[in-house]
Structures are given as structure tokens and as C-alpha cells.
N, C-alpha and C positions, 0 to 999 in steps of 0.2 A: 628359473630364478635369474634376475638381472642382476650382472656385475657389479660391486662398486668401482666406476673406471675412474673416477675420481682419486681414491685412493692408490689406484695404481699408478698414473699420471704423477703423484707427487711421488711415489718410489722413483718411479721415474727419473726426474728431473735431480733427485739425490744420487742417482747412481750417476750420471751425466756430471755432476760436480765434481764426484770422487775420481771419474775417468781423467777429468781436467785435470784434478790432482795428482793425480798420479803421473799424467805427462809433463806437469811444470814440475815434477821433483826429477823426471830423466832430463828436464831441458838442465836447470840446475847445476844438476851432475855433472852435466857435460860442461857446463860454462867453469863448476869448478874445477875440474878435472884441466879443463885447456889451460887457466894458471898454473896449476900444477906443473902440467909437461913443459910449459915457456920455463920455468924454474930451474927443471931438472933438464933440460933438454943438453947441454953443455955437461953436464956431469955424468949422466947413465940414459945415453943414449937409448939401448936395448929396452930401461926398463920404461921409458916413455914410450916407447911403440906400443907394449906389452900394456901398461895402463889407458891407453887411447883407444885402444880395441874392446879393451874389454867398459870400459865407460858408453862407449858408443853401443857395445851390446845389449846393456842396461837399458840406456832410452829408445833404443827398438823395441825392445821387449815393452817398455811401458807403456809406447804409444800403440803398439796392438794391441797389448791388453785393452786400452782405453775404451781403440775402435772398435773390437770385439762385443767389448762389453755394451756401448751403446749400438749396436748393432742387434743384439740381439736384444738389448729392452724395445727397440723400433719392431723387432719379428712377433714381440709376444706380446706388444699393446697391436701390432695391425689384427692379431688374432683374436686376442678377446674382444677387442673394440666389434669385430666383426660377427662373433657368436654372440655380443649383447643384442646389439641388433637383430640377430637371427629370430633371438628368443625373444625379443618384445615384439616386431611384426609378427610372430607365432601366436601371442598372446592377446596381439590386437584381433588374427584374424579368429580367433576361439572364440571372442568378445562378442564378434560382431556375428559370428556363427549361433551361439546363442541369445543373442538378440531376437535373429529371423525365428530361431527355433521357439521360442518365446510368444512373442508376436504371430505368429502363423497361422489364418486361419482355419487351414490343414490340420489333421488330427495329424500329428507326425510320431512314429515311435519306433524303438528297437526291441524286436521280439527275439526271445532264446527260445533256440529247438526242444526246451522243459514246457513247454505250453503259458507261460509268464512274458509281461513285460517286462524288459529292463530298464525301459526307460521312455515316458510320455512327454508329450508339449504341454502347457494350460488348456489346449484346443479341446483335450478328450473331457475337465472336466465342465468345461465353458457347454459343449456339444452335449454330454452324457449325463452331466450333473451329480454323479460319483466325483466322490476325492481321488485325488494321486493315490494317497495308500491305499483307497479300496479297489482301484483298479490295479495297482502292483501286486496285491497282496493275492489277489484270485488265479486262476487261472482264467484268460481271455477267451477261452469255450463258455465257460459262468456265463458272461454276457452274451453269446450268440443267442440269439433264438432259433430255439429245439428243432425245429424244420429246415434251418441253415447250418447245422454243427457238422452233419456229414460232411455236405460238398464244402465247407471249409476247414476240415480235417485233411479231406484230400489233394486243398488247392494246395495246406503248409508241405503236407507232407512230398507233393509232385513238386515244390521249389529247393527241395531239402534232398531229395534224390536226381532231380537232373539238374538243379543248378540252372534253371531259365527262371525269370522276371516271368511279373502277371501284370498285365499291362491293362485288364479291364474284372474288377473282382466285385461282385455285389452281396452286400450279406444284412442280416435287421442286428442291432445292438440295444440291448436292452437300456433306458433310460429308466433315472432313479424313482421317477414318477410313476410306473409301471405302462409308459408307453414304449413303442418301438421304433429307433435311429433306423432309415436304408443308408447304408457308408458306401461308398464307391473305392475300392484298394487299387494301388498299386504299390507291387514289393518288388526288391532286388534282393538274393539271398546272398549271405555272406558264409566264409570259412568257418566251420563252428558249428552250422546248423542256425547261426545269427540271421536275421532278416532286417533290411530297415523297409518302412513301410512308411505310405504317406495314405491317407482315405479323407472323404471330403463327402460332407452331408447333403443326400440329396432326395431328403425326404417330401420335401414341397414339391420337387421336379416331381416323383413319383405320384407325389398327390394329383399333381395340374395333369400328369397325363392319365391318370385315371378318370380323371374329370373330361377330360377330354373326349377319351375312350367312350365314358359313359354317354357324353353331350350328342356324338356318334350313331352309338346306336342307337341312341333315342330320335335322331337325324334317321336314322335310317327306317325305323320305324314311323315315322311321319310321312315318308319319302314312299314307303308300302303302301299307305293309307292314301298318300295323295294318287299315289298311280292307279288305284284302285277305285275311288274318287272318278279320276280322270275319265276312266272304261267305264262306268256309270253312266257317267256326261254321254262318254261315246254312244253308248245304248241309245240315250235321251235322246242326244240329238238325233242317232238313227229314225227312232219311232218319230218324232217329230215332222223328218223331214217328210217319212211316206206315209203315215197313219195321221198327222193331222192336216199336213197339206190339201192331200188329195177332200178330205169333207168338206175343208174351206174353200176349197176351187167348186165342188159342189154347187154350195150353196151362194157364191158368185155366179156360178154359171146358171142354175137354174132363177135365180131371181132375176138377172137381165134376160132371161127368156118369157119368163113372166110378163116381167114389163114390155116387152117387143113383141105378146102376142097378144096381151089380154091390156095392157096399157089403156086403148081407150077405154076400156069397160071398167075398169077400175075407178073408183074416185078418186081426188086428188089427195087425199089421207092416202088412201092405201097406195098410190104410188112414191109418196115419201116415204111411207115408212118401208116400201122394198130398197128404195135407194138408199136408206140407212141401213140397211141389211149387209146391201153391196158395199156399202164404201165402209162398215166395221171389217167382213170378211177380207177386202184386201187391205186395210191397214194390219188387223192378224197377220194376214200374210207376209208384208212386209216387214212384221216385227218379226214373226220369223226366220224370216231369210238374214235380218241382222244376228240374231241371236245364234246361231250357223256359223255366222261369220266371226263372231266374236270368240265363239266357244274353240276353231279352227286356228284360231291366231296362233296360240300356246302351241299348239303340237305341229304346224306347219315348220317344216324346216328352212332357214334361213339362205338365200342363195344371193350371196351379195356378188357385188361385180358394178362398177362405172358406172354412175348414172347421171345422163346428159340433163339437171336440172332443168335448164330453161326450154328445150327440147322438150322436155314431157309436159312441162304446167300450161306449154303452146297448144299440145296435143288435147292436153284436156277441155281447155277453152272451149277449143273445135268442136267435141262432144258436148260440151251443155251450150251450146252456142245457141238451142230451141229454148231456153230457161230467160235468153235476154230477149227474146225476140216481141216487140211493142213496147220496150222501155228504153228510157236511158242511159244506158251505162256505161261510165268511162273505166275503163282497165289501163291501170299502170304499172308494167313490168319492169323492175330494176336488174339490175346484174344479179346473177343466181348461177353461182360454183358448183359445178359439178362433187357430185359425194361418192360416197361407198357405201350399197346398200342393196336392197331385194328390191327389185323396180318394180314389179307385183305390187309389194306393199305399201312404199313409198307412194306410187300413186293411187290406192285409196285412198292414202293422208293426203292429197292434197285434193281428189274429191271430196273429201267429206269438209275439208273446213272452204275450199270454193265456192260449194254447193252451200254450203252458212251463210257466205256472204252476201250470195244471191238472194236467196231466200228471205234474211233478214233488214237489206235493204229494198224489197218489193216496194214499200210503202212510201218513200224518195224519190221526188220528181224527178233527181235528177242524180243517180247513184255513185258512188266512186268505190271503185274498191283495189288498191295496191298491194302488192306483192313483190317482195323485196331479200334480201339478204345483207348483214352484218357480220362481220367477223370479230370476236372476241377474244382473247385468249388464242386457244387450238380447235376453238368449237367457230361451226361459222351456223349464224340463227338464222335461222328464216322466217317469216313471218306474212301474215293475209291480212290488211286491214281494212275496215269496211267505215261506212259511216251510216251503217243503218239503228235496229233499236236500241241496243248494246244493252247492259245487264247492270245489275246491282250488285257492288263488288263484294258485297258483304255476304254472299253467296257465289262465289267463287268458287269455293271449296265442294260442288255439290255438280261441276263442271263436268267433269269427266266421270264419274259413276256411271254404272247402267239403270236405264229408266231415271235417270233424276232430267227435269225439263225447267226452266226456269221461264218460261213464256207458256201461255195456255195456249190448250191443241187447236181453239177456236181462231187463237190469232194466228200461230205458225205450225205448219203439219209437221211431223216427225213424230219416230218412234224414243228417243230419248239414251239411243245405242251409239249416234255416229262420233263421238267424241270419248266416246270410251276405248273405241278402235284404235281413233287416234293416238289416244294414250299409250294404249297395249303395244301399238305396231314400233313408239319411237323408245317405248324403253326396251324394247327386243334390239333397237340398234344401240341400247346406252345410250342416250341423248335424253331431254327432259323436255316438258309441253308445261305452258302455262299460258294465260289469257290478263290482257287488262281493258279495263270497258268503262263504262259511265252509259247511264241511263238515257235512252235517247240521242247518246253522240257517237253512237258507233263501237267498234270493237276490234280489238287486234292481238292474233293468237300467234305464238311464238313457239319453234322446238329447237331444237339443237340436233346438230350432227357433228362428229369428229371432221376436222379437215382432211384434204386429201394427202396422202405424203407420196413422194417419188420412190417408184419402187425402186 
């Protein structure tokens, strides 16, 4: 409780009047005392000494008393003055203690070694949806749920005998709906068998990681099925490679012996239609050997390491250099940044969209086809542009599939695989592939690579 120092202050200043008073009645005395002795001073010498002493006693005495006195109202207002204050910062900081305690979205409380709260935040009935009195009134075992009561029988009773904190305590609390709170505790035990405790709901966490858990091993159950999946494929392509290659080489090989031995004798019917024989068998064939390749991509492992761009796409040239050979064609190579990547792979991609180019400008008096590099961002693109038949972009999206062709096999050969590669091989480096074109004005395909950075 705060002082009235106000009241005291005016004692105060009354006892400080009275002190004064009390020294103007010794000053007084003295002043009248000294007429005195001038008086008698010639008549009784002796008893004017005797009077002067003892008047002069008088106003010492009063003037201590005085100083005394206000001396010690200055001791006993520094004192209270200072105990008011004591007790109202006390008072402010209890205030603002149950504020937070209030406020908190913490279940906070103090639990007695009788299995009872003694005292909750708003938090527990905001979180639990029981009243204050129905959660004091029970014992706080009532709310555990039955499968949690032992181990938190034992965590109270282990802070109750050794006196250590639980710094990670998990348990369900019954909610008045009849579903179940996970509360996460931490207690500090106090003298008494007292505990204060802080817990904080973390029932969604548990949720989201159950879902999670779940989402898992249903990932991983997929992840079975694709592996398994995968070893199928392997089988496939096994048989593929030896059980149907070898009947297609077959029946390539015996029909061009046919026609090399029996040719004339045959009529011009029948020697088409053996050279349709030959030239389905090694198209099979060649779809084959993409479908290998395609299927190979996935499980090949990635051996990346420096790759001198413009060095390799030179290289390549050199190798289809029979593909230009009675045409026109002007090739224009721009700067091209060395990357990071599987140079294996990398140069398929850039066979397979070279060999488009070529292909698709056959029909061009006079062909062009550029290859280049931009740098955007941290990605640097690359790019093959051609100006041969180019495509309809409204079928774009049909580009990189397997078997999807956007030109008939009469006008351009292919098996409808080599841009699917492409695909496969830039997104195994993270990079992305896309195409833009117009019908009859050519075509120009783009991927991306990370840049290089200094080691």
C-alpha cells in the first residue's frame, strides 16, 4: 500500500515552524536576559554571570532541539518517500507481469505437488475450451489422455524429487469438444513440490508432420513401383536390343541380297516393294537404337566436368560435314562459353538439334544456319537457328514428346525421338529447352545452362 506523503510533507513543514519557534523564543531569552544583566551588571555582579550562563543554556538547548528535530523529519520523509516508491515500482512491475501473464499465448500455470492447478493464464481456456474453474477444480491427470498419464506422472514426480527442469515434455490434453490438444511443456520445480510450467500447442505441427510422414511413404512407395518400373524397361530394352534387332537385320539383310542376286529377274513391282521392306527395317532399326537411347538417359550417371563449347560444336561440324556436301550452306558461329556438364551428353544435344537444322533447311537454295550464345541472368542460352521450314507454333507444345513429328515422314525422315533427348539430357543439367518458329521462315531452339563460376 502507498504512503500518504503528502500528508506527511505537511507534518512536516508544521514541525519545522515549531523548531523555528522554538529558537526565536531562546534568541528572545537571550536578547532579554542581556538587558537584564546591562541592568544589574553594577549592582550583583556574581548574579549576572550566573544568569548569562544559564540563559545562554536555554538557547542551545532550543536550537538543538530545533536542529534535531528537523533533522530527523528530513530522515523519516527520505525513508518513507523511498519505501513509496519501492512499493509502487513493485506494483507497476506485478501490473505489467500480469499483463504478459494474461496476454500470453503460452498455456502458463502453477501446479501444486496435490495433482491441482493453482493457477492458469486465459491461454489454457482460449487452447482447451474448459473454464478456469473446470480446469482448477479437477485434477490436471482428468485431462491427460489415458495413454499419456503414466509418463506424465513420472515426468511431475522426477521434477519433484531431483529438482531438475524438463526442458522438452510432450503429452495430449483433452479439449472440451472431445478432441485431443499435443501441448509441448517446459517446468522448473519449485520449493513446495510447486512447479511453474509454460506448454504451447502444437497440434498442427504434429498434424503437418504426420502428413508429411504420410506424403513419404507414399513417395516411397511410388519410388518402389518406379524402380521397379524402371527394371522392366531394363528387361525391355534388353530383349529389344538382342531379340528384335538381330530379325530386323535379318530381313535387311536378306532382302538386299535378294535384290543383288535375283534383282534382274524380278519385275520392277517386286523390286520396290523389297526396297520398301529394306528401308521400313532400318527405319525400325533406327527407332530402335533412339528408343536405347532415350530409355539410357534416366539411369546414366552424370559425369560433368569443363566443357570447351565452341571446341565441341567445331567438332561436330566436322562429323556431319557429308550432310552439307552439294549444298549451300553458310554456318555462323558466335561466341559460345564454355559450361559444366557430361560432354557425352551435351554433344548429342547439339547433334540432334544440328542435324534439324541441316535436315530442315535441305530444301533452301541457299541455307543459313547460326549458332550462338546469350547470357541472361546466371543462365547463359544457347541457341541453333536455321531458316529452313520451321513449324506451327500453335503445336509447340507436341515438340519434345516421343514419337510426336510435326512434318510428314515423306517430306523429312526421322523417327520423332531426337528432341525428346534433347529435352531429357538439359533438364538432367537443370537448364530448360524451348523452340520458336514460323512456318516457312525457319526455326530457333534455345536451352539453358548454369554459368560457369570460379572455383
Amino acid at each position: 500500500m502507498t504512503l500518504p506523503l503528502h500528508r506527511f510533507r505537511a507534518s512536516r513543514v508544521v514541525a519545522l515552524l515549531l523548531s523555528l519557534l522554538v529558537m526565536a523564543i531562546g534568541v528572545t531569552v537571550l536578547i532579554g536576559w542581556a538587558f537584564d544583566i546591562a541592568a544589574l551588571k553594577t549592582v550583583f555582579p556574581g548574579l549576572v554571570t550566573m544568569k548569562a550562563n544559564t540563559a545562554l543554556g536555554m538557547v542551545v538547548c532550543g536550537v538543538a532541539l530545533g536542529a534535531c528535530l528537523s533533522l530527523t523529519l528530513l530522515l523519516l520523509e527520505h525513508f518513507f518517500l523511498n519505501t513509496g516508491i519501492s512499493i509502487t515500482e513493485r506494483k507497476l512491475a506485478e501490473a505489467e507481469f500480469n499483463r504478459f501473464f494474461s496476454l500470453s499465448m503460452d498455456l502458463m500455470c502453477i501446479a501444486n505437488a496435490d495433482g491441482y492447478f493453482k493457477l492458469i493464464n486465459p491461454a489454457f481456456t482460449h487452447t482447451l475450451g474448459w473454464s478456469a474453474e473446470e480446469i482448477l477444480g479437477r485434477p490436471f491427470l482428468d485431462f491427460v489422455h489415458p495413454d499419456d498419464r503414466a509418463a506424465t506422472l513420472r515426468e511431475v514426480e522426477r521434477q519433484i524429487t531431483t529438482g531438475q527442469n524438463t526442458f522438452e515434455f510432450e503429452n495430449r490434453y483433452l479439449h472440451q469438444d472431445g478432441s485431443w490438444r499435443v501441448l509441448s511443456w517446459k517446468s522448473v520445480p519449485q520449493p513446495g513440490g510447486m512447479m511453474y510450467a509454460v506448454a504451447r500447442d502444437i497440434t498442427e505441427r504434429r498434424e503437418a508432420e504426420e502428413q508429411i510422414q504420410k506424403l513419404n511413404e507414399e513417395l516411397k512407395q511410388r519410388a518402389d513401383l518406379l524402380e521397379m518400373a524402371n527394371k522392366e524397361l531394363e528387361a525391355f530394352s534388353y530383349s529389344v536390343s538382342h531379340d528384335l534387332r538381330a530379325p530386323l537385320r535379318a530381313v535387311d539383310g536378306f532382302s538386299q541380297a535378294v535384290l543383288e542376286d535375283y534383282g534382274p529377274q524380278l519385275p520392277e513391282e517386286g523390286r520396290r516393294y523389297l526396297q520398301t521392306i529394306r528401308e521400313g527395317a532400318q527405319r525400325m532399326g533406327a527407332l530402335i537404337d533412339d528408343l536405347l537411347t532415350f530409355s539410357r538417359l534416366s539411369r546414366t550417371p552424370l559425369k560433368k566436368q569443363e566443357v570447351n563449347t565452341g571446341k565441341l560444336v567445331r567438332h561436330i561440324l566436322e562429323e556431319l560435314n557429308s550432310r552439307r556436301e552439294g549444298r549451300q550452306v553458310g554456318i555462323q558461329i558466335g561466341d559460345l562459353p564454355a559450361c559444366q556438364g557430361d560432354p557425352a551428353l551435351l554433344k548429342q544435344v547439339w547433334i540432334n538439334l544440328i542435324s534439324n537444322a541441316l535436315k530442315y533447311t535441305r530444301r533452301r537454295e541457299t541455307a543459313v544456319i547460326e549458332i550462338g550464345c546469350k547470357l541472361e541472368q546466371d543462365e547463359n542460352v544457347y541457341f541453333v537457328r536455321d531458316n529452313g521450314a520451321g513449324f506451327d507454333m500453335r503445336y509447340a507444345h507436341k515438340l519434345f514428346g516421343v514419337f510426336q513429328r510435326l512434318h510428314r515422314a515423306d517430306e523429312f525422315e526421322g523417327t520423332g525421338v531426337g528432341l525428346a533427348i534433347v529435352q531429357r539430357i538439359i533438364h538432367r543439367h537443370g537448364g530448360r529447352v524451348w523452340a520458336d518458329a514460323a512456318p516457312d521462315r525457319g526455326a530457333t531452339f534455345y536451352f539453358t545452362l548454369k554459368v560457369m563460376t570460379s572455383p
